[in-house]
N, C-alpha and C positions, 0 to 999 in steps of 0.2 A: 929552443923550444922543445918541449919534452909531451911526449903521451905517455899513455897508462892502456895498454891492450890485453894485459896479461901479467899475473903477479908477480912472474920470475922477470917482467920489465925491470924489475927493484931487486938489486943484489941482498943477502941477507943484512948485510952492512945496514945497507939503506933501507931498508924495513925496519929493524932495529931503530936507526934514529925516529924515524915518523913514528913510532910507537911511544919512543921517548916523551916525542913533541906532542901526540894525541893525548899521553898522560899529564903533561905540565898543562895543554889547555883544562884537560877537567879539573887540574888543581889551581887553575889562574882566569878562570872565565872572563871576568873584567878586563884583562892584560892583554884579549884578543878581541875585543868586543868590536872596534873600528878597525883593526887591520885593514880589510875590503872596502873602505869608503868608499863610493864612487865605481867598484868593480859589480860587473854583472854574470852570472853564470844562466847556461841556456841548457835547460835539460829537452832532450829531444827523445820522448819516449813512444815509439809506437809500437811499442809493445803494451800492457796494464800492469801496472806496478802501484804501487803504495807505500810500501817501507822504503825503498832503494830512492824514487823520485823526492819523496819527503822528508828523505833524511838527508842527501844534497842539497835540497833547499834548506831545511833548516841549520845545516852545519854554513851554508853563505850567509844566512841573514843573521846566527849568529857570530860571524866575522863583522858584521855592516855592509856585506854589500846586497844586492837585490837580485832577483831571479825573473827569466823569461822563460818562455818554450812552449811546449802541448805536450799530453797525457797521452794522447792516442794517434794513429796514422790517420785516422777519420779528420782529425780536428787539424789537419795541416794541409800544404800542398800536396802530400803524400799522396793524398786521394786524388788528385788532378794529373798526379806522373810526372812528380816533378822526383830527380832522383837525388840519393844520398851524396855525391857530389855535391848539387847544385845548391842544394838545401846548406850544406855547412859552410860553401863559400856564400853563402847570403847571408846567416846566422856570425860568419867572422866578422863582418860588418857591424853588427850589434854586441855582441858578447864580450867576453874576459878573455872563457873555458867553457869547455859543454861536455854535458854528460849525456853518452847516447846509450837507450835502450833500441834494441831493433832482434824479431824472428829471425833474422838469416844472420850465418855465422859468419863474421868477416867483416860485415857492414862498416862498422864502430874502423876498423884497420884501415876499409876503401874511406871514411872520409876523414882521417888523419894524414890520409898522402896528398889529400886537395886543402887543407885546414891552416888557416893563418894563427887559427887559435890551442889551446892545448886542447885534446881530444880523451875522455875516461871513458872505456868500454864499463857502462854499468849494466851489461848482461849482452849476449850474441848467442841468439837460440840455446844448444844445446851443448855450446861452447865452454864459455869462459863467464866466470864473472869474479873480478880480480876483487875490487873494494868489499866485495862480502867476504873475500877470503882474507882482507886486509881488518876484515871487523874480527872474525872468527879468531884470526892470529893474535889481533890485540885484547879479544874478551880472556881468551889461554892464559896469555901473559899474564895478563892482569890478576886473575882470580887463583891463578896454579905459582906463576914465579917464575916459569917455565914456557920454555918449548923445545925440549931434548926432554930425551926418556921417557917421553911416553907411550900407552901404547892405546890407540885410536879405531873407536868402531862406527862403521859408517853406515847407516842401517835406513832400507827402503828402495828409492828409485837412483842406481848406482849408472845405470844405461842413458838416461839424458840429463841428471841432476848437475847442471852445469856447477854448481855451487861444490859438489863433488867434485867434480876435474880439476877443478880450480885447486882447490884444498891437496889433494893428493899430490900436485905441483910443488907447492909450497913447502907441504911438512918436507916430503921428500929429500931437502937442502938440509934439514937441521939432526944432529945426533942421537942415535939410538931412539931410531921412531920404528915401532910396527902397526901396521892396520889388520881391523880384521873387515872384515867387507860382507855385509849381511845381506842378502837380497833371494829372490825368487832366481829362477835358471835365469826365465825372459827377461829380467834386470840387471843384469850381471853389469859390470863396470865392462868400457869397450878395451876390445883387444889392447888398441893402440895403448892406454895408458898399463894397462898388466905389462905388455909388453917393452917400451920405451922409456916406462919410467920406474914400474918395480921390481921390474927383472932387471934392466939393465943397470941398476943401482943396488942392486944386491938386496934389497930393503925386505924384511919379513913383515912375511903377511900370509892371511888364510881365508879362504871364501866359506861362509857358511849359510845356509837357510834358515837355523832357528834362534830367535835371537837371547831365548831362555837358558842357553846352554852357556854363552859369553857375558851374562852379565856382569859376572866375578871377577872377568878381566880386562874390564875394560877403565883407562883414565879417564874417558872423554868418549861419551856415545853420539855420535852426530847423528840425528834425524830427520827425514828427508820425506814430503811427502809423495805420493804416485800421483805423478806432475798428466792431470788429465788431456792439457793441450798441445801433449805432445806424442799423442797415441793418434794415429788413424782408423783405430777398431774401436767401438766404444764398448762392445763388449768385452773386448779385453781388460779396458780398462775395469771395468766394473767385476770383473773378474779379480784383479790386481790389489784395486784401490783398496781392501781392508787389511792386506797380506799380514801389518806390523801395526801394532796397537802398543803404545807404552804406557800403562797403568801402574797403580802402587802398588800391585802383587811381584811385578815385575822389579819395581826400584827397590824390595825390600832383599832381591839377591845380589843387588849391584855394590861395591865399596863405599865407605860414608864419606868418601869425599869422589867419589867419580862428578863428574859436571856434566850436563845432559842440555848441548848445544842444539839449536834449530834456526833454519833461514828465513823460516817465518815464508808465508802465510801459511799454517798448520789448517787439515782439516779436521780429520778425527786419529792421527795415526800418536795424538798424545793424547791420553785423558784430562780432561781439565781437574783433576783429583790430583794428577804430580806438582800442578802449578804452585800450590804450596809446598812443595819439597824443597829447601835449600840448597840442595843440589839440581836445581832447574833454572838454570839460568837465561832463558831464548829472549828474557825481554830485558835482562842488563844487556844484553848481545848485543839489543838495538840502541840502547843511549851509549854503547861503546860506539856503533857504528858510526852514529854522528862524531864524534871527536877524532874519531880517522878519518873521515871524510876532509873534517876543518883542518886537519895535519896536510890531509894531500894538495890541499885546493892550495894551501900555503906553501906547501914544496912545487908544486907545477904552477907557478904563479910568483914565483921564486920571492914569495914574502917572508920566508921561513926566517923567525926570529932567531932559532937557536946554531942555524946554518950560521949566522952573521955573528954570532959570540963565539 
């Protein structure tokens, strides 16, 4: 039995085939339609989510199998104290596989080491959140051909953008990647990862403030919003939250094929004036995200058709 806690769980190897496999589902959707007969996934989210909960479910129902769980900590035992342990060995009882959101970082890890079933971290605070970095990696592929030689800017909340950590994990394995890292001071990306993983990999990269000045250089601008529930000042945040605004003034300095990724839920840090740009792609991002999802649930589930050929 196998989990999912972290994207470097998957060597490039193995990202590569799920990639493979999430592209033959979107060119074969019938050929997967039943795989999951009879299989249940349990998403256990007490955290609020919308894209990440819904695109699990819909990547299992369109496998054929069905979904359980709750949306929030309110709507479970959660609220009664019943802990992340006790919860997943009750939930192996019913489930396939489950995917857990949870605020505290680690959560998703502590109930993979009590789990009869396979365990996906789909977010751990200010952590990690692997499958979005598994959508991001496969929307790249997809639409570039690539994932070497690029060179990647990260732009907004780089200090708790767990979708950031993630990412920066990830590129970091593959050939001639630079990032450039856009943010206010109070944003900054934390030490650990400057340190651990772009210093210690030799990787070029440069921190800047304005994101006027990188437009020109960038393959791929990721955008991130200033994640408000993860501030304990609120005037800070309100201070923060307008910092990066991407507008047409803005996309008309950037390359005509740069691609302008987002993890979604955006508040105002895109104009809804880019959304027409064909180089905006945050919402192919998310009907990629479901067919990585259906890739993984297939590989941790070990129904993986293309494993068996």
């Amino acid at each position: 039995m196998r989990h999912l806690m972290s994207p470097l769980d998957f060597t490039v190897e193995e990202l590569e085939h799920l990639m493979d496999l999430a592209t033959d589902i979107e060119h074969h959707r019938d050929a997967y339609a039943h795989i999951c007969d009879g299989k249940k996934i349990a998403t256990l989210f007490y955290e609020p989510s919308t894209r990440t909960r819904l695109s699990f479910e819909t990547a299992m129902l369109n496998l054929g199998g069905s979904v359980i769980g709750f949306s929030s900590a309110a709507s479970s035992s959660a609220a009664k104290g019943e802990s992340v342990s006790d919860t997943i060995r009750m939930v192996s009882c019913y489930a396939d596989i489950c995917a857990m959101r949870h605020p505290k970082e680690g959560a998703p890890l502590v109930a993979s080491e009590k789990s009869r079933i396979p365990v996906i971290n789909a977010g751990d605070g200010g952590h990690q959140h692997p499958t979005q970095t598994i959508t991001d990696l496969h929307t790249i592929r997809s639409l570039k051909g690539r994932l070497t030689n690029l060179t990647i800017g990260l732009c907004g909340d780089l200090k708790f953008g767990r979708t950031v950590h993630s990412l920066i994990h990830a590129l970091a394995r593959y050939e001639n990647i630079s990032f450039i890292l856009i943010s206010p001071d109070e944003l900054r990306i934390p030490d650990y990862i400057r340190e651990e993983v772009l210093d210690a990999r030799q990787i070029p990269y440069k921190e800047v403030s304005n994101l006027d000045d990188v437009m020109n250089e960038m393959d791929i601008l990721y955008m991130t919003r200033v994640q408000r529930e993860r501030f304990f000042n609120e005037e800070e945040y309100i201070r923060l939250k307008d910092c990066y605004i991407l507008d047409a003034a803005k996309m008309s300095l950037a390359k005509d094929d740069m691609l302008v990724l987002h993890p979604l839920p955006r508040v105002n840090e895109i104009s809804t004036e880019v959304d027409d740009d064909p180089r905006a792609v945050y919402f192919q991002q998310v009907q990629y995200g479901v067919y990585a999802r259906m890739a993984l649930i297939l590989i941790l589930l070990q129904l993986d058709p293309l494993a068996a050929s």
